[in-house]
C-alpha positions, -999 to +999 in steps of 0.1 A: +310-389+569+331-365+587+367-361+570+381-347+602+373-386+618+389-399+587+418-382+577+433-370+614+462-351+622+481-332+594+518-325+606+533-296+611+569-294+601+590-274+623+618-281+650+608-254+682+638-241+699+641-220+736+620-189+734+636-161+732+618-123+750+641-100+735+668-103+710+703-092+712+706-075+685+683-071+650+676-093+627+677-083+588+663-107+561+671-091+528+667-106+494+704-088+488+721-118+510+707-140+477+720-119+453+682-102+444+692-067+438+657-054+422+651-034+457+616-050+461+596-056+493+567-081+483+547-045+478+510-058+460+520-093+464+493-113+475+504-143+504+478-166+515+489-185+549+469-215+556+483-224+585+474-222+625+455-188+622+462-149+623+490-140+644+490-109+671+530-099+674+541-065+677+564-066+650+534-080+626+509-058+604+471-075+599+460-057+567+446-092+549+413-109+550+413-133+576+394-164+580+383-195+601+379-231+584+378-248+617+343-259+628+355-255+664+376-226+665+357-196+652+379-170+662+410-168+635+437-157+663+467-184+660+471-202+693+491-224+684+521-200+671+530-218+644+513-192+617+530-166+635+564-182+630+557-180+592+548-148+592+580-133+608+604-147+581+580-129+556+565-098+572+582-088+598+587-052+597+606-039+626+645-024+623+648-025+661+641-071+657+635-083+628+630-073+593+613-099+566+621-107+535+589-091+518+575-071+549+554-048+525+536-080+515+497-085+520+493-113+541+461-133+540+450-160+569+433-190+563+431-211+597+430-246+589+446-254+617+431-263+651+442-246+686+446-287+697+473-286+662+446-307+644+439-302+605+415-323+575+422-322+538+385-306+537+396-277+556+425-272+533+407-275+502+385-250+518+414-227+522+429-231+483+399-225+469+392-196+493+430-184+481+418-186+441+392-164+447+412-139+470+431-141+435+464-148+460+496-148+440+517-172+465+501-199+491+515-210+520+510-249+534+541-254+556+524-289+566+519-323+554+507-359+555+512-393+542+478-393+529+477-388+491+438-367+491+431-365+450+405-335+460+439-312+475+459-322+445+426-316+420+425-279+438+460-274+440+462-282+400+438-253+396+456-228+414+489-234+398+461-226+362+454-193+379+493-188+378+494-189+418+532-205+434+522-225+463+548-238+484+544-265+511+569-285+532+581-316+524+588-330+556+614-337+579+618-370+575+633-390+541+600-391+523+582-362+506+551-359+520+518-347+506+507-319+490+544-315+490+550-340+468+523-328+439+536-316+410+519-282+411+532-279+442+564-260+449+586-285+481+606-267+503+629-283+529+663-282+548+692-302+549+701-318+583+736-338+598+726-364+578+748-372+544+720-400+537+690-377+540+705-344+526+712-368+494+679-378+493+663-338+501+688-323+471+672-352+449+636-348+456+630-313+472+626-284+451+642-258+471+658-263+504+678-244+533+711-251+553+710-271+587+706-237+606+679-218+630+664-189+617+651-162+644+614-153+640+581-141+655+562-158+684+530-158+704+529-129+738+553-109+714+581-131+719+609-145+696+621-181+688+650-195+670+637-225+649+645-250+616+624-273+600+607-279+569+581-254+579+601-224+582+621-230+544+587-229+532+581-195+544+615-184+533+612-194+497+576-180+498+593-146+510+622-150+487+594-154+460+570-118+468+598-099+461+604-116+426+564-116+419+565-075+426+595-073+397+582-098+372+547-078+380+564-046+375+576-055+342+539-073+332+558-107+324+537-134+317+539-167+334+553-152+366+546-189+385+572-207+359+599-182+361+596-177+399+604-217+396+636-209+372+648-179+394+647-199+428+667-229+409+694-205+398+695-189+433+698-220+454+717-245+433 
């Protein structure tokens, strides 16, 4: 039985302002602004992006594998801009726009996402697995469902036992939502106008970001200002490369753990 028929449409957790062509002026995200002081860039840090496909920006480098898990899409270009919005917040690497937190970071794309925005649990399994043999050190899901899949969290759990941080949004409404919500799973969020729902997101998300747009990448080389569960997840996961290249640098074991206690000291 076909799991795409089954399981449908997996959200994807962002809030998509006014496109932007140019900027007025660059954008820098430095881990210095978070007190990170260790002058690292994400340099042999391994991303894995499972997300809407590989993005084409200007402001973008494509060194990483790249590959398609959707039946109908073979091409790996993101059409949908949504993998392209990740990217910017972590890769970006362009003084005169924007500057990402780890732009020396290797990027790899796993498009488990549709060009119709359509994605199934077997695709994303597909794509952590793929990522634990890529030997990733950080994965990317900034996308969710209400559907508790015991094969995602089963592969999930073995990627946290290859020591790999994988971050994926909780949502954007007041329920965590799945793989989010596993507990090998690192939930990233962002707190809205609501007293009600930022009580509940400081309780139950890991890591979460102020009620504020943050300028990044989009498709035709164009920029967008944006908020949403989606984008904290690839600001934590940025935030995260450049602690990964330090804790690397200094051959400490169990880097997944104390990227965990570092993030919670940061953004208490």
């Amino acid at each position: 039985m076909n799991n795409d028929s089954l399981l449908g449409k997996i959200n994807v957790n962002n809030k998509k302002s006014k496109i932007i062509k140019t900027l007025s002026m660059p954008v820098l995200y430095s881990p210095k602004f978070y007190g990170i002081y260790n002058g690292c860039t994400g340099k042999n840090v391994k991303i894995a992006i499972l997300d809407s496909g590989c993005p084409h920006h200007k402001d973008i480098k494509i060194e990483g594998e790249t590959i398609s898990f959707c039946e109908s899409n073979v091409s790996v270009d993101d059409k949908k801009g949504h993998a392209t919005m990740l990217s910017g917040i972590i890769k970006s690497n362009n003084k005169k726009t924007i500057t990402g937190l780890a732009p020396h970071s290797y990027i790899l794309y796993g498009k488990v996402i549709d060009d119709k925005g359509n994605c199934s649990f077997d695709k994303l399994v597909a794509g952590v697995l793929w990522s634990i043999v890529k030997e990733v050190d950080i994965i990317v899901m900034a996308l969710g469902s209400t559907y508790d899949y015991m094969v995602l969290k089963e592969a999930i759990k073995k990627a946290h036992q290859h020591g790999i941080c994988v971050f994926a949004a909780g949502g954007d409404i007041s329920n965590i939502e799945y793989p989010a919500s596993y507990e090998n799973a690192f939930s990233t969020g962002f707190l809205t106008r609501s007293k009600k729902q930022n009580d509940f997101i400081k309780k139950n998300i890991d890591f979460y970001i102020p009620n504020k747009g943050l300028y990044t990448t989009y498709l035709d080389n164009t920029y967008v200002k944006i908020s949403g569960s989606s984008i904290s997840t690839a600001f934590f996961a940025g935030i995260a490369a450049v602690l990964i290249e330090q804790y690397k640098s200094e051959k400490m074991k169990n880097i997944s753990q104390a990227v965990y206690k570092e993030l919670k000291n940061i953004f208490k």
